[in-house]
N, C-alpha and C positions, 0 to 999 in steps of 0.2 A: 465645529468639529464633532464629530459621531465617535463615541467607545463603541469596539467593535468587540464582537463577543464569537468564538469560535468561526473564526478565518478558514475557510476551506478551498481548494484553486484545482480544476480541472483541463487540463492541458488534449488539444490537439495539433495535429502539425498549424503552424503557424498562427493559432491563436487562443486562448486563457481566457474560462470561466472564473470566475469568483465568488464565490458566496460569502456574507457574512451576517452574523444576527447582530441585533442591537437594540435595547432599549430605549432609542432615543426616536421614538416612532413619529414625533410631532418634527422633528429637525430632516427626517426621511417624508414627510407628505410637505413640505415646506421647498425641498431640494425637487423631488417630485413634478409639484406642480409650478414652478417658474422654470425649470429648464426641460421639462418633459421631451421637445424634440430636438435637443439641441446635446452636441455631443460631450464629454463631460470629462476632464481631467481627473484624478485621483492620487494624493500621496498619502499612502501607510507609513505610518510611523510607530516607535514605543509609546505611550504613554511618559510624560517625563513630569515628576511632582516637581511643583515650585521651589525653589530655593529657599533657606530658610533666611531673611530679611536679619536674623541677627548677625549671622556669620557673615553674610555682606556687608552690613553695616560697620560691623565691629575689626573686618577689613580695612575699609575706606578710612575712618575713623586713625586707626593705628597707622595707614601709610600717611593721612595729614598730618599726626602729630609728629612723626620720623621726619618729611620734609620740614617742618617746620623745623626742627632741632639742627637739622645739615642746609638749612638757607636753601631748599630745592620745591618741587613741586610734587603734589601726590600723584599726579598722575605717573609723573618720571620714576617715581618711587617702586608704583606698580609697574610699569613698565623692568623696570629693574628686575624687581622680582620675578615676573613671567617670564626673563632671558635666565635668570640664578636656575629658578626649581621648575617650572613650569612643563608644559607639555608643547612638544612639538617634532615635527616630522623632518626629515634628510630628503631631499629631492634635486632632481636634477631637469632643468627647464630651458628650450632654447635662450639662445642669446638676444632672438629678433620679438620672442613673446615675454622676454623678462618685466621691462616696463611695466607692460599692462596686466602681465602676474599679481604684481607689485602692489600697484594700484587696486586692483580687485582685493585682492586680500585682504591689505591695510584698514579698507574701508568700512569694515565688519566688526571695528570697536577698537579701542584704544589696546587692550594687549595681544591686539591682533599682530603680531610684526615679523620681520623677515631681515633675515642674515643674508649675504653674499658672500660667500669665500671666493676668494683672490682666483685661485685653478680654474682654466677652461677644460672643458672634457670636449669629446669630440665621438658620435654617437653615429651608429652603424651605417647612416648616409653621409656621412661627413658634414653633418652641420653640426656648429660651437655651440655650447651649451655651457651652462651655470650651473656649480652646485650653490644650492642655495638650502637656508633651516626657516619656515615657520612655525609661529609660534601662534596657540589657540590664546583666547581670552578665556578669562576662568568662569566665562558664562556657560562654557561644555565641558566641563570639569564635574568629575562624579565626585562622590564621597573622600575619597582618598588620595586626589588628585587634590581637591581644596585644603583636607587635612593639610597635607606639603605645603600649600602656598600658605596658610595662615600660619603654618609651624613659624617657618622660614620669618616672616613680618610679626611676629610676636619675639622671636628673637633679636629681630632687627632694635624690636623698639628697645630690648631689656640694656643689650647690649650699651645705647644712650641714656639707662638709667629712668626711660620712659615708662610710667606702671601699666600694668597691665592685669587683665583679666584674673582669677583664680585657675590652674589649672583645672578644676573638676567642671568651672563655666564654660573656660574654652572648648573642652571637650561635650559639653551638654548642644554648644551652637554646631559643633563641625558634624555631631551624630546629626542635626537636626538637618545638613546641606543634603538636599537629593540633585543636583545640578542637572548631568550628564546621565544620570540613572535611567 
């Protein structure tokens, strides 16, 4: 990966200059010289910091102990949560690509998941369609989106009597989440 430092894009009909500077001068003669004539994909992205290891931890952590108390599993636990507070989108998808929707999505982690409502809609060529809700995994969840999900399982646990954190700790790991940032 190259940090890209002042991104600049010169457009003519049909095709886009790019320029960008970068300090990473040895990872550009390295890219350089193995792909020199060959033609080269490129995804831009944000920068996105690491997550902070405690607030994940201290997640995982609190949803094992909640199953454990309700005879269930942490996964189900988060799973639960990511349906209660979580993040997720309203969409409507044929009826003949639902499956393999399904399937795609799901595959992207465990609080990756997907609702069906019952209603068929029926969409301006007359093909049946689904509404359907996915739900992201709290691996793309910014600051305040994890805030909510550890709220939420930090209640869960008090609620069982389970201890937990110090409010000023918890708040020290959710500042530290850059997730989705």
């Amino acid at each position: 990966m190259i940090r890209i430092h002042n991104l600049s894009m010169e457009t003519r009909p049909g095709m886009a200059k790019v320029t960008f500077y970068t300090e990473d001068i040895n990872e550009v003669d390295q890219i350089r010289s193995k792909w020199r004539d060959k033609p080269l994909k490129a995804e831009i992205k944000p920068i996105r910091h690491g997550r902070s290891k405690d607030a994940n931890a201290y997640l995982w952590t609190l949803c094992q102990e909640i199953a454990e108390a309700i005879h269930s599993t942490r996964t189900e636990v988060y799973r639960h949560a990511i349906r209660e507070v979580g993040v997720f989108d309203d969409l409507a998808i044929q009826r003949k690509a639902l499956r393999s929707y399904i399937n795609h999505w799901t595959e992207q982690g465990i609080g990756w998941q997907v609702d069906v409502f019952e209603s068929d809609l029926i969409d301006k060529r007359g093909d049946s369609m689904k509404r359907i809700r996915v739900y992201y995994g709290s691996s793309t969840y910014d600051t305040k989106e994890m805030s909510v999900l550890i709220d939420y399982i930090v209640d869960q646990a008090k609620e069982l009597d389970i201890p937990t954190e110090t409010p000023d700790e918890i708040a020290r790991m959710k500042a530290l989440w850059k997730g989705g940032e």
